[in-house]
ROROGU-122084 format. One line per field, with one value per residue (C-alpha): x, y, z; residue in one letter. Coordinates in pm, 1 decimal. Example, Ala and Ser with C-alpha at 12.3 -4.5 7.8 and 13.67 -1.06 7.14 Angstrom:
X: c(1230.0  1367.0)
Y: c(-450.0  -106.0)
Z: c(780.0  714.0)
aa: c(A  S)
This chain:
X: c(-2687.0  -2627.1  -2377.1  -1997.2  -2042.1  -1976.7  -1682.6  -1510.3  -1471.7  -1204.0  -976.2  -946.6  -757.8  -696.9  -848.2  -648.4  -682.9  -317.4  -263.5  72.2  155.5  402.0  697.0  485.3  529.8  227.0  -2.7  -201.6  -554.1  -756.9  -1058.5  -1198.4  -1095.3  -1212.6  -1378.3  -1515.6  -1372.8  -1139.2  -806.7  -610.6  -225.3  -24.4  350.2  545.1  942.0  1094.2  1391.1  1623.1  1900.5  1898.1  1821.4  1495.1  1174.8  954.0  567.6  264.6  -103.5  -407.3  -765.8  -1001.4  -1353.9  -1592.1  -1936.8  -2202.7  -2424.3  -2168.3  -1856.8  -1806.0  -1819.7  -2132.8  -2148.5  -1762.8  -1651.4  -1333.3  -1180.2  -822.2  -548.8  -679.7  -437.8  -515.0  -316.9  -339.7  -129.4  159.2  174.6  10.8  -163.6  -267.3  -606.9  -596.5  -921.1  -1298.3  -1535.2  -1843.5  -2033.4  -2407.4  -2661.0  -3069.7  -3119.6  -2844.9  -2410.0  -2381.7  -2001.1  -1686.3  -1390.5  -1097.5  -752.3  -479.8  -100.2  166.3  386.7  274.0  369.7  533.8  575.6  601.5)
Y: c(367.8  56.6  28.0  -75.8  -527.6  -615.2  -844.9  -538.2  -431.9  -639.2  -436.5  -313.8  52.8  257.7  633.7  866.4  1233.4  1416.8  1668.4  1802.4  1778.7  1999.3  1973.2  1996.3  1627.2  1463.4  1207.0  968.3  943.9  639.1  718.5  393.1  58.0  83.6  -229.0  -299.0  -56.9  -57.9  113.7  133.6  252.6  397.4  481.6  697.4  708.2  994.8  1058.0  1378.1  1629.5  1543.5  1148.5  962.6  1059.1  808.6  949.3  732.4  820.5  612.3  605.6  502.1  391.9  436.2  286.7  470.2  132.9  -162.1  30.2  19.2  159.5  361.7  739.3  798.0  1123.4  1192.8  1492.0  1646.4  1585.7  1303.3  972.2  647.0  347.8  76.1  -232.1  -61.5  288.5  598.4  803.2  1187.0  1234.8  1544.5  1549.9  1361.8  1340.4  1274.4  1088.5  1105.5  1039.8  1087.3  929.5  1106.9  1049.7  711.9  670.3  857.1  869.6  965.2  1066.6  1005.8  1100.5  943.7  762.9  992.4  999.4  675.8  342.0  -13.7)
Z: c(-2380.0  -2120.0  -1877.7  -1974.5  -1988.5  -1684.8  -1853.0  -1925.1  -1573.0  -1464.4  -1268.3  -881.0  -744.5  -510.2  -464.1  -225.4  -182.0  -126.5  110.7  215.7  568.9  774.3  590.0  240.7  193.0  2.8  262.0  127.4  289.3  101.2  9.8  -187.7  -326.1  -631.2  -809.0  -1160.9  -1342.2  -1636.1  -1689.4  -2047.7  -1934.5  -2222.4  -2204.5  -2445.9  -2490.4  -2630.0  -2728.9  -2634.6  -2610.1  -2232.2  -2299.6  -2332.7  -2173.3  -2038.0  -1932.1  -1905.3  -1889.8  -1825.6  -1884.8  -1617.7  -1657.0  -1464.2  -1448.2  -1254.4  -1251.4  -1236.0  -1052.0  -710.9  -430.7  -594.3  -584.0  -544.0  -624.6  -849.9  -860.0  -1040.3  -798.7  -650.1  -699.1  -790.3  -791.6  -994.1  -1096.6  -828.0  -977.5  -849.2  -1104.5  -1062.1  -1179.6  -1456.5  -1600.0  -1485.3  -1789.3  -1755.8  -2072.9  -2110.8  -2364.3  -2375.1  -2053.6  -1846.3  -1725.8  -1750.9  -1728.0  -1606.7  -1818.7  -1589.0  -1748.1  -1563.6  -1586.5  -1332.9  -1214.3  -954.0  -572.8  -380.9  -534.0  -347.0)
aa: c(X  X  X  X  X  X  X  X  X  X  X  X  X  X  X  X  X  X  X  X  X  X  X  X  X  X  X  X  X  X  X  X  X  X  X  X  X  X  X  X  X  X  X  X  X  X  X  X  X  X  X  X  X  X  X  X  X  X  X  X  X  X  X  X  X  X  X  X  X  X  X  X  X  X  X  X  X  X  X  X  X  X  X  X  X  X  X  X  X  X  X  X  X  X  X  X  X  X  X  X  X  X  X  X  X  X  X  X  X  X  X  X  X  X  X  X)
């Protein structure tokens, strides 16, 4: 399989690792500026008995040949924000074929954490 077109990696976030500090408030450490990837967001209304429920998710892709920085490590409960929303990372999926992991598909559920 080749790398994800280069065209399709059009967007730019942010990679921070929480940790809570005295008072078990999250901090924010960056831990990349993420470049060439390529995030889908989704959000879902439901409706009810207590009123309407909005959640959104994301999907970020990651290319192990065109993304950058190269080599960075994701991992669940890490954040990323992107487009002014932090995300918390819930699940890093690696996809392969014959020749090896040539992508990361990273699901992510938020709005997680401060916002601007």
């Amino acid at each position: 399989m080749h790398p994800i077109p280069r065209a399709l990696l059009i967007h730019n976030a942010t990679l921070a690792d929480a940790a809570a500090d005295a008072y078990r408030d999250p901090t924010l450490t960056t831990l990349a500026e993420l470049t060439r990837i390529r995030v889908e967001t989704e959000t879902a209304l439901e409706a009810g008995r207590g009123g309407d429920t909005r959640s959104q998710t994301a999907t970020l892709w990651y290319d192990l040949r065109q993304s950058r920085p190269r080599n960075t490590a994701f991992a669940v409960g890490q954040r990323v924000r992107f487009a002014g929303i932090w995300y918390r990372v819930e699940r890093v999926t690696p996809q392969s074929d014959a020749h090896g992991v040539h992508h990361l598909e990273i699901g992510l559920a938020g709005p997680d954490g401060p916002t601007p």
